[in-house]
Steps between C-alpha positions, in 0.01 A plus 500: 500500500563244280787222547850602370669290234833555744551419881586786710679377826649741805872525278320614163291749729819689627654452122155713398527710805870609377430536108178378357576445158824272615246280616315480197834392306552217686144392513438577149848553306714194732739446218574925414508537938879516582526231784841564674723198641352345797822554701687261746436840789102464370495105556688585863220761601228254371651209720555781780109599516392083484740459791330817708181376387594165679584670826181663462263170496685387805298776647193286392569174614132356440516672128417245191703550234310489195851468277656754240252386257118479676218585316237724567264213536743328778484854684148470487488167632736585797305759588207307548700216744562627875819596438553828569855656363649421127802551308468583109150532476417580183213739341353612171244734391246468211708788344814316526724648751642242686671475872681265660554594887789430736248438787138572574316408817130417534355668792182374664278689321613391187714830406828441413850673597785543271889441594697656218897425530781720422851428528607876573580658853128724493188560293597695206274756334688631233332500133736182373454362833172581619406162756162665531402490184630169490287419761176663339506316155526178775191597669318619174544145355340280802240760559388457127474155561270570771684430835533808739844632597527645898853543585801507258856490599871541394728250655888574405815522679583626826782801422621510873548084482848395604564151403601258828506157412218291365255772348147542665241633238327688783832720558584524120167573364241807595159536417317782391122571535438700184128525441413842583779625217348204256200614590522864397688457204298174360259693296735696335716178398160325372478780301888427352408133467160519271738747304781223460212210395319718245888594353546139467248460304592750240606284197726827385647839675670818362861396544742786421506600858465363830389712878901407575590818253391719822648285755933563602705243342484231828104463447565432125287174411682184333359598201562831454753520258213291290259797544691800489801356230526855339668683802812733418807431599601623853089526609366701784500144707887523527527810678604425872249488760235689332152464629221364402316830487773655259484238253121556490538838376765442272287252350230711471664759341624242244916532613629149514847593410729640747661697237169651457445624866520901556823545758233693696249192539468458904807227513713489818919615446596152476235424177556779353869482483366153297279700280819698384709237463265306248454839338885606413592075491729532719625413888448815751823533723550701794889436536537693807206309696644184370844584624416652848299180543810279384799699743276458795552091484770384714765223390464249500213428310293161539235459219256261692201284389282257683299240393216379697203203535176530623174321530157585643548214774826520700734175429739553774495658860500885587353562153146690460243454190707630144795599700796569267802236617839613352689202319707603260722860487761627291741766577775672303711736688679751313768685656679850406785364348244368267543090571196281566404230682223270528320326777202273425305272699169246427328313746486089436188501756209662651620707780553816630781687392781502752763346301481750220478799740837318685635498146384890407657576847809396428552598149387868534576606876311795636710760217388714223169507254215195407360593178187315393235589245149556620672542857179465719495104436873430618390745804176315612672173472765620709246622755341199507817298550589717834191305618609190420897596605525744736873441544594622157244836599818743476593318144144502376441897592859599390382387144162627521607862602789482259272376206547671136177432301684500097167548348405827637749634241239359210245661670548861433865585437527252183188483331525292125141476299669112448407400822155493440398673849672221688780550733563131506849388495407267161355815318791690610774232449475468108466881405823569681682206533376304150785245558375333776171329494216243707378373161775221514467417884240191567422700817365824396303660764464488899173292444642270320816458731254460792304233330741277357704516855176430693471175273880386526506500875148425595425236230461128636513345173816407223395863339858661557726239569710510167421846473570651810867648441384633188208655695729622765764648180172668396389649785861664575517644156241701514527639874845536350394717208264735736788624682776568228224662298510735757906540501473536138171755530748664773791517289283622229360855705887563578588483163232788448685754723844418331 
């Protein structure tokens, strides 16, 4: 094969892997391919898997690090010395796909082994995470540059790893031997990779349409609003939860409007209540559902929302890889003479979260309903904080077992083509309540919240020193907002009934 005019390392692979001609934009098109922002969260998972990858070479101690940077012909150099493990070794083929690895290990017969490392809890094999394949377009590179590959491995993080003082790398980290699954699915992937090198070398593609058009609206490429810019309005893609192998037919049988779809098409209750409701442009309402679901809530009612940080290596005690650590929550009660309260609290350091459950404590008792949207997250951090509390157990299971989950309602008794599909609270918020809004916030979304408090209490440097009240006023305002959305959202279904 002859060389390709574009490099093809291990991240273009997996872009090809997902949606071929995506790849070809950016290689070919850079200025039409629709880069996103690199996001603060994307710079603190970057900095996350350099600081697991530095745990990781303390498992080497006798590596050579050959720097960020090496070339292939300072690889080749080292592997000639008698050193015998290196850190970012770096390979390229005479077909230009290029690899730089974490850590490979020269046995005595001159093979080599491969450490890839992964900052998540286990070796994912899903199709946007496949570590295998990862692993393969690794191994295809130095074995086309004519070394031998014997054993490859995953190292990542250890999901049963309780932090305890100073970390040891040999507790937080795992290592898996996965040869015999790289083995068995190598050819297959060399297959995918001479596929993405002759692509690359295309100097032009058909690009009305992209593979994404048969994928659900999650797998969607970057770019596929560049290759598929004359959907209809409300497409198939917005229809809640449909699979992958429904969207494939409707494709093929040319329906990429929901409005288009046959009420009969094999949708579940729930999507096709959504087909209707794009058809007649208007919300479906099942009053009576809505209002046996609202009579059964017991005053009073505390709208709750949590706020948590996590990172893929523990920074305090009792904490495990990504563990979720409460910080912030906001609470509005609402009681049945129809006054409110509020109750807020935000963490000003790292630690686990006994002040603000003190605070909840106090300000709700053990009385009436919680009501939280997308319930199951509220409910598995208050299992989790049992663990870490056992003395406010009774508290923690009172809430759980009286727990009111306000977006089941958007699920199948209120059903609005508007929403897109979504049954998030900001789809939901402006079709109802069009007065109140996240667009003028500076915190937005629980990403963001985590991120920017991450930074303001872990940072060493000046960073937030003049802006750390206005961080903190942030931060509160839009925990704030979460919860009376709801009350509003609440008030809103008990209007309906009236």
């Amino acid at each position: 094969m002859n060389a390709s005019k574009h490099t093809l390392t291990k991240t273009n692979f997996i872009q090809f892997l997902n949606c071929p001609k995506s790849l070809w934009l950016l290689k070919n098109k850079p200025e039409d391919y629709p880069h996103g922002e690199f996001s603060l969260f994307l710079e603190k998972l970057i900095k996350e898997g350099y600081e697991v990858e530095s745990f990781a070479m303390e498992l080497f101690p006798y590596g050579i690090d050959l720097g960020e940077r090496s070339s292939v012909e300072q690889t080749s150099k080292a592997l000639e010395s008698k050193d015998a493990t290196f850190f970012q070794a770096s390979f390229q083929t005479t077909d230009n796909a290029f690899a730089r690895l974490d850590i490979i290990e020269k046995n005595e017969d001159g093979t080599l082994n491969i450490y890839e490392i992964k900052s998540s809890t286990e070796v994912k094999r899903k199709k946007q995470h496949d570590h295998v394949k990862d692993i393969c377009f690794q191994k295809y590179v130095i074995e086309k540059s004519k070394y031998r590959v014997k054993d490859v491995f995953i190292i990542h993080l250890n999901k049963e790893y309780v932090r305890d003082g100073e970390i040891n790398p040999h507790s937080l980290l795992t290592t898996t031997n996965v040869t015999g699954e790289v083995n068995k699915a190598y050819d297959g992937v060399v297959g995918n990779i001479d596929a993405a090198i002759e692509l690359l070398q295309k100097d032009s593609i058909q690009e009305k349409t992209c593979s994404c058009m048969q994928q659900t609206r999650s797998n969607h490429c970057d770019s596929f609003q560049y290759f598929n810019s004359d959907l209809p309005d409300n497409p198939i893609y917005h229809i809640g939860r449909i699979s992958k192998q429904k969207i494939w037919k409707l494709v093929d049988e040319g329906l990429l409007a929901i409005k288009d779809i046959d009420i009969e098409f094999e949708l579940n209750e729930k999507q096709k209540l959504q087909v209707l409701s794009v058809k007649s442009e208007e919300p479906l309402i099942d009053y009576n559902k809505i209002k046996e679901r609202l009579d059964s809530l017991k005053f009073p009612l505390h709208f709750i929302d949590y706020e948590t940080y996590a990172s893929a290596v523990p920074r305090i005690d009792e904490v495990r890889p990504h563990q979720h650590i409460p910080f912030q929550v906001s609470i509005h009660t609402l009681k049945e003479d129809g006054s409110i309260e509020h109750c807020e609290y935000l963490a000003d350091t790292l630690e686990l979260p006994e002040k603000m459950l003190q605070k909840m404590k106090v300000f709700t008792g053990s009385t009436g309903t919680y009501i939280s949207w997308h319930a199951s997250y509220e409910k598995s951090r208050n299992v989790q904080m049992i663990d870490w509390f056992p003395e406010y157990r009774e508290y923690l299971i009172h809430m759980n077992n009286n727990m009111f989950d306000l977006e089941d309602v958007f699920k199948e008794d209120y059903v609005d083509y508007r929403f897109k599909g979504s049954t998030s609270i900001k789809k939901v918020l402006p079709v109802i309540i069009p007065n109140l809004s996240y667009d003028k916030l500076e915190v937005r979304d629980g990403t963001t919240a985590l991120d920017l408090w991450g930074r303001m209490v872990l940072s060493k440097d000046d960073e937030f020193v003049d802006t750390k009240e206005k961080t903190r006023e942030d931060l509160l305002e839009y925990c704030k907002l979460d919860t009376w959305a709801m009350v509003e959202i609440y008030r809103f279904l008990i209007e309906l009934n009236k």
